[in-house]
C-alpha positions in Angstrom: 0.0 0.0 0.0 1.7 3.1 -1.4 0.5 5.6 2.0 2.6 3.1 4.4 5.9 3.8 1.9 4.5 7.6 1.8 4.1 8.7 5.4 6.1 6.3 7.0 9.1 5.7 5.2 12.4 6.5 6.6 13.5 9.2 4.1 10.0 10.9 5.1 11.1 11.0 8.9 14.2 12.7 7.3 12.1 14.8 5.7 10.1 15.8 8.9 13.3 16.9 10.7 13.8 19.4 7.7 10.6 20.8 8.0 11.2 21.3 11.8 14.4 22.8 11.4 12.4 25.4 9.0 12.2 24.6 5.7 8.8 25.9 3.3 5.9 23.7 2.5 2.8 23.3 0.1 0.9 20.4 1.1 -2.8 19.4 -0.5 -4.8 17.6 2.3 -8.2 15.9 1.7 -11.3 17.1 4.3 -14.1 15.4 4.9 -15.9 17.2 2.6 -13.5 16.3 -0.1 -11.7 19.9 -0.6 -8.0 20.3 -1.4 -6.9 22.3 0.8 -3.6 24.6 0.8 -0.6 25.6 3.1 2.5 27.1 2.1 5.6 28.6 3.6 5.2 26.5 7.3 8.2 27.8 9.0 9.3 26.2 12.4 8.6 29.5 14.5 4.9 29.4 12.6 4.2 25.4 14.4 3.1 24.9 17.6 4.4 22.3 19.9 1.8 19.5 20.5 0.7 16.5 22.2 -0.1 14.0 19.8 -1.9 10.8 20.7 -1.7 8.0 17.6 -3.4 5.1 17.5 -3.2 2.0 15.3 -4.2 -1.8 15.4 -0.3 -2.3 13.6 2.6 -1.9 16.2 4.9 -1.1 13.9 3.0 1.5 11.8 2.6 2.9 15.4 6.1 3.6 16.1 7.3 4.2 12.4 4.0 7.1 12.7 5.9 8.5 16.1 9.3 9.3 14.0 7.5 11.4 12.0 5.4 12.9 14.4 8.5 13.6 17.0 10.5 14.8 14.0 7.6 17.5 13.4 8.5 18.3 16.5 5.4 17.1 18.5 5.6 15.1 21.7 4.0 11.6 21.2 2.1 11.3 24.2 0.2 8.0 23.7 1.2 5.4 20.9 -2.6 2.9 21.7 -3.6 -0.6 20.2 -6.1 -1.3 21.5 -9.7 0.1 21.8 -10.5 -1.2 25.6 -7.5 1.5 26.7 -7.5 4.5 24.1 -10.4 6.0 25.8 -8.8 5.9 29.2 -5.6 7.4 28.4 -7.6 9.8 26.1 -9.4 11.0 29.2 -6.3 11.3 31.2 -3.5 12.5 28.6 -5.7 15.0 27.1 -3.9 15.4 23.7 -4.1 18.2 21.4 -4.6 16.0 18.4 -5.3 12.4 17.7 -3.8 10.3 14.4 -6.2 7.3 13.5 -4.8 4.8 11.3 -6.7 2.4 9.5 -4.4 -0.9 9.9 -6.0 -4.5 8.9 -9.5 -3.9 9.6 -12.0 -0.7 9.5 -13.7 -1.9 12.1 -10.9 -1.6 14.4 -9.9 1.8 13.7 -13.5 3.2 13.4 -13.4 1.3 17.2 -10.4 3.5 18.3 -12.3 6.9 16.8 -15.2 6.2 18.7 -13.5 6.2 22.3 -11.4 8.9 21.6 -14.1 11.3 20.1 -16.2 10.1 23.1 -13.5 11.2 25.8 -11.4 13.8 23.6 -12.0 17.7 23.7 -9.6 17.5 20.6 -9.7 16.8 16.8 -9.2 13.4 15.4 -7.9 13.0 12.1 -8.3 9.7 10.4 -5.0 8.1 8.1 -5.4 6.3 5.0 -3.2 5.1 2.5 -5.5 4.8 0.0 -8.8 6.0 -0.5 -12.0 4.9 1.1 -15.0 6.5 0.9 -16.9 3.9 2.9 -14.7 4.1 5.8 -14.6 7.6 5.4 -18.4 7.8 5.7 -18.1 5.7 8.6 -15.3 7.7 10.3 -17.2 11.1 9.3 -19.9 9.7 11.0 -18.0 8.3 14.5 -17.0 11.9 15.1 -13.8 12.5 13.0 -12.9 15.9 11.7 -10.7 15.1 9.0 -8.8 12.5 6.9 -5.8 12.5 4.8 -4.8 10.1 1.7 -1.1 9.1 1.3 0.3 11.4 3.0 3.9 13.3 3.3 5.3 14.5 6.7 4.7 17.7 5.4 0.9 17.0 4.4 0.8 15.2 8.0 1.6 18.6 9.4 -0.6 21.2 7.0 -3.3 18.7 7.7 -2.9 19.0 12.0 -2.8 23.1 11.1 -5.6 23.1 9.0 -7.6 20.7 11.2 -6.9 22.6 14.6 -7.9 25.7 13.1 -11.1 24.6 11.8 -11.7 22.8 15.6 -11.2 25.9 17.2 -14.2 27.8 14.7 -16.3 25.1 15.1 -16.4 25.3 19.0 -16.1 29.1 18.6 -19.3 28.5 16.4 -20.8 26.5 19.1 -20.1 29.0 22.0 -21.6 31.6 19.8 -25.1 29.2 19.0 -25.3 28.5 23.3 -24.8 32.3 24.3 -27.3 33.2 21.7 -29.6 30.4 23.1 -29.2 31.8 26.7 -29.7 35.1 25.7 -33.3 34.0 24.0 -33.8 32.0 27.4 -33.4 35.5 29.6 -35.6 37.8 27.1 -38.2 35.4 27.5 -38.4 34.6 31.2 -38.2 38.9 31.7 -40.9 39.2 29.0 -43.2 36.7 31.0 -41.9 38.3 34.5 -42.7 42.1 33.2 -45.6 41.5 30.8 -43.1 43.5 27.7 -41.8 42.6 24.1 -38.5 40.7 23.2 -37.0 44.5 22.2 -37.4 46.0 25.9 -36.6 43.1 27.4 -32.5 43.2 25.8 -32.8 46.2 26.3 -33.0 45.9 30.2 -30.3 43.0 29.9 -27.9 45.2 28.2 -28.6 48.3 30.5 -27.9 45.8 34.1 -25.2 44.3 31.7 -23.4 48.1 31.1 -24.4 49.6 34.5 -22.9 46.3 36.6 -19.6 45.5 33.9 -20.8 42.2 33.6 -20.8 40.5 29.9 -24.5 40.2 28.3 -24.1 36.4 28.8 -23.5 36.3 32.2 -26.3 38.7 33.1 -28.6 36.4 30.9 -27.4 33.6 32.4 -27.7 34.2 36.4 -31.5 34.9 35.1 -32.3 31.5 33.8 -30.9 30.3 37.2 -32.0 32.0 39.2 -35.4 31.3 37.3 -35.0 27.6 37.9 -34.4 28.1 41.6 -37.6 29.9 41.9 -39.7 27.9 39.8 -42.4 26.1 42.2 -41.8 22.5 43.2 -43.6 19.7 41.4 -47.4 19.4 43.4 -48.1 15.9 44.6 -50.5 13.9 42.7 -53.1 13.6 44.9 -54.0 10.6 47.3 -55.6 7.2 45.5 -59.1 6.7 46.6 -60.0 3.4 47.5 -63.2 1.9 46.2 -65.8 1.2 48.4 -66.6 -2.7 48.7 -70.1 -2.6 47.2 -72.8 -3.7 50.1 
C-alpha cells in the first residue's frame, strides 16, 4: 500500500526533521468534505508544539508514525492498540490531536475513533493510504474531523494546522449558538416576568449588563438560574381513593 511507503518511510522522517528545522511547504490535504486544501511557507517558529496521541491496530505503523510525528516536533504522548484503553488514556493524557490509522481492519480503527471522540475535547484525524469512501463515511460519522490520503510528513503537518484551526471555529461557532440560546432563554423569562416585548426586554439585559460591567451572557445567564431556583416545586399527585366494597 503506497501511504505506508509515503508517510512512513524512513526518508519521510528525514524529511520531517527538515521541516522542523524550518524549511517551506505546500501540502494538499483531503477534508471530509472532499476539498483540497492549501498551506505554504510553514516555517518552524509558525508550528506549535503539541501533544499528539496516535493510534493504530499495527505496532509497527505505530512507532514508524511517532518518528515522523517527533521529527515535526510534536511530543508523542500516547502510541494505543487497542480500543478497551485508548479511551482511558484519552481522558487522562488529554492530547491536542489524535492520528487514526486504519491498519488491517476498518472496524478496528472506526473502534479507536469512537472512544477517543467520546472522551477527547480534541480533533481526530483519520489516516489512509488509500482512499476509502466507505470508511470515510463511517469515520465522518463516529466523530472524526478530518482524513488525509497518502500522506507526506509535510501534508501530515498542514493537515494537524488546518484541522486545529477549523476545531477551534467550530467550538467558537458552538459558544456563539449557546450564548445566543441563553440570551433567548433570559428575554423570554423577563418578558413573561414584566408583561413586555423581546426589544425592551435586551434592552433591560444590556442596560444591568453596562451599568454592573458584567458580559450580556453572564447577566442572561444568572436569570435563567436563578429562574429555575424559583420555579415552584412539582405538586403531589393527589391521594388514591380506594373503592368502596359494594354492600
Amino acid at each position: 500500500m503506497r501511504g505506508a511507503g509515503s508517510l512512513l518511510a524512513p526518508q519521510v522522517i528525514q524529511r520531517a526533521e527538515c521541516l522542523r528545522r524550518g524549511k517551506s511547504t505546500v501540502a494538499a490535504i483531503q477534508t471530509g468534505g472532499g476539498a483540497a486544501l492549501h498551506l505554504a511557507g510553514m516555517a518552524d517558529d509558525e508550528t506549535r508544539h503539541l501533544r499528539v496521541l496516535i493510534a493504530n491496530e499495527k505496532r509497527e505503523r505505530l512507532e514508524l508514525l511517532a518518528q515522523v510525528v517527533a521529527g515535526l516536533g510534536h511530543e508523542v504522548i500516547a502510541r494505543e492498540i487497542y480500543v478497551k484503553e485508548v479511551g482511558a488514556v484519552t481522558a487522562r493524557e488529554r492530547p491536542d490531536v489524535a492520528l487514526v490509522g486504519l491498519g488491517l481492519h476498518s472496524d478496528h480503527a472506526l473502534e479507536l475513533i469512537t472512544e477517543i471522540v467520546r472522551e477527547a475535547s480534541c480533533p481526530v484525524i483519520a489516516l489512509l493510504s488509500a482512499k476509502d469512501p466507505t470508511y470515510v463515511h463511517e469515520a465522518a460519522k463516529r466523530g472524526v474531523f478530518a482524513y488525509i490520503v497518502d500522506s507526506s510528513a509535510e501534508e501530515l503537518q498542514s493537515a494537524i494546522d488546518i484541522t486545529l484551526q477549523r476545531f477551534a471555529e467550530y467550538h467558537s461557532l458552538q459558544g456563539a449558538f449557546g450564548r445566543r440560546a441563553v440570551i433567548e432563554q433570559a428575554k423570554g423569562i423577563l418578558m413573561a416576568r414584566h408583561g413586555i416585548d423581546a426589544d425592551r426586554a435586551f434592552e433591560m439585559l444590556r442596560n444591568h449588563s453596562q451599568h454592573n460591567g458584567h458580559k450580556l451572557v453572564d447577566v442572561a445567564q444568572a436569570i435563567v438560574d436563578s429562574h429555575l431556583l424559583l420555579l415552584p416545586p412539582p405538586a403531589d399527585p393527589p391521594p388514591a381513593i380506594s373503592a368502596s366494597p359494594a354492600s
